[in-house]
C-alpha positions, 0 to 999 in steps of 0.5 A: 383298052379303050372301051368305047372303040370296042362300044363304037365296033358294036354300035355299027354292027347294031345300026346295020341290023336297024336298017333291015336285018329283020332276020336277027330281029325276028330271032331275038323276038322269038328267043325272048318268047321261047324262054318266057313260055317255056319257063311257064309252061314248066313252072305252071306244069310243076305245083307243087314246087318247093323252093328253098331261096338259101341255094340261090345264094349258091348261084349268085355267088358262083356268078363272079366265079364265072365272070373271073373265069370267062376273063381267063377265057379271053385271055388265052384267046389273045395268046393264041394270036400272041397278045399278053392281055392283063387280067383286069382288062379280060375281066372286063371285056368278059363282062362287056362281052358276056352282056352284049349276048342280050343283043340280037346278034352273036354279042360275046363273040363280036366284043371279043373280036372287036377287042382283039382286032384293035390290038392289031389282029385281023377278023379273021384270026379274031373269030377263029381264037374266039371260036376255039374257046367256044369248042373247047368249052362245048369238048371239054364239057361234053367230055366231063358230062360222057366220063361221068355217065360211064362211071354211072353205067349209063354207057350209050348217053356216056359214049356219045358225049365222050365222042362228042366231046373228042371231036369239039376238042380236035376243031378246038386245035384246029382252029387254034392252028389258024393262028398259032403252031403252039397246039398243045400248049394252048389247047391244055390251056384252054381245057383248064380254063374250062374244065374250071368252068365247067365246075363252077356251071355245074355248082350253079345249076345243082344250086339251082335245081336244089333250090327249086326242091330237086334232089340232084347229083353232080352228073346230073348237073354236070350233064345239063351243063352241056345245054350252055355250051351248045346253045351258045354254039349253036349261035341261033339266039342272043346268048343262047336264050330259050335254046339253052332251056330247051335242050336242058330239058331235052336232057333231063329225062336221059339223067332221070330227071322230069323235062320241066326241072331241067327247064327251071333249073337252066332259067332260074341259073339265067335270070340270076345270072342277068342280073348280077351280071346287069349290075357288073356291066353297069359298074365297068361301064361306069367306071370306064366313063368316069376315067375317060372324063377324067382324062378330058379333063386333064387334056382339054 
């Protein structure tokens, strides 16, 4: 896979925005104000904060997971438009993609179309694997997150995030119907991959929240999960950013927990998400250009 085509795709998307998108401007500008002030107001809101760095190590280390994962998720959204797409190449794109989300512009989903389209599918077909990954992340989640509050006896929020989760799985299959007749298989294979993924938010953001000194259960982490998703479908901020604080500090009260602690947890998980995932991009774009000049110069 040639990177820098996928690069040049993006650049142009980013050069019609210079010339007079203002409104994706305007948006990135007050999603970087939302996360900073929220994350102020929260920390400045909770004094007495004790924090134990040791689960951050937690976080960082669940971080590769997620990459490994996010891969695994492009590679079934190839399958859905009858591309065998080798694990390496997906990693990468995963983190090209999962980088791309700091523009102001729905970055994931543009790579990840981009990359696509050069493999000899059309946009449209592109777009609707990429968003029946995005609804199946937002089913699966929201369906873990109700199954788990029903256990708990938390039957109204349970209830709601069981058919939440039921009706993001059934556009999940509808949106693979797009492009493939193979429903069942794919849409098990998507829930798998997210389910996995889930998991592995859920480890992270309980490290997180731990780490900031909260004493917290696996429903209430997995239920905060839940932001991720719908922030990142909602698709009003670059990767979610501020939106995906918010929300999770929407939710904290409904599992019991103080609004600032979901907002904290959510922003520590993202920072250090940043950056490993800073370090990671800058690695593959690296190497990427070392094999390019490599190939240079041995075909002057």
């Amino acid at each position: 896979m040639d990177l820098s085509r996928i690069g040049a795709g993006v650049a142009r998307q980013l050069e019609s925005i210079n010339r007079g998108r203002k409104f994706e401007r305007t948006l990135f500008a007050l999603a970087v104000v939302l996360f900073v002030g929220a994350f102020y107001l929260s920390y400045r809101s909770l004094p007495d904060l004790d924090f134990d760095w040791r689960w951050f190590g937690l976080v960082i280390s669940m971080v590769p997971v997620a990459m490994l994962l996010s891969g695994l998720e492009y590679r079934v959204s190839g399958r859905i438009l009858g591309h065998r797409i080798g694990i390496a190449e997906a990693l990468r794109i995963s983190i090209l993609s999962s980088a791309a989300n700091l523009l102001p512009l729905p970055g994931a989903a543009l790579v990840r179309a981009q990359a696509l389209k050069f493999k000899g599918s059309k946009y449209v077909g592109a777009f609707a694997s990429t968003a029946a990954i995005g609804a199946g992340w937002v089913g699966t989640a929201m369906s873990l997150a109700g199954c788990l509050l029903l256990a708990t006896s938390q039957w109204q929020l349970g209830s709601l995030f069981a058919l939440g989760g039921a009706a993001a799985l059934l556009a999940m299959l509808s949106l693979i119907k797009v492009s493939n007749p193979q429903l069942l298989r794919l849409g098990l294979q998507i829930v798998a991959v997210e389910t996995a993924f889930v998991a592995v938010s859920g480890v992270r953001m309980y490290a997180a929240l731990r780490g900031i000194g909260f004493d917290v259960s696996a429903t209430q982490a997995i239920t905060l999960t839940v932001a991720a998703a719908l922030a990142s479908a909602a698709g009003v901020f670059p990767g979610g950013l501020g939106l995906r604080e918010l929300i999770a500090g929407v939710l904290s009260p409904l599992v019991g927990l103080p609004v600032a602690a979901g907002i904290l947890g959510a922003s520590f998980d993202r920072l250090i998400g940043l950056l490993v995932l800073a370090l990671a991009a800058t690695a593959v774009t690296l190497i990427s250009l070392r094999r390019k000049a490599s190939a240079s110069a041995r075909d002057p």
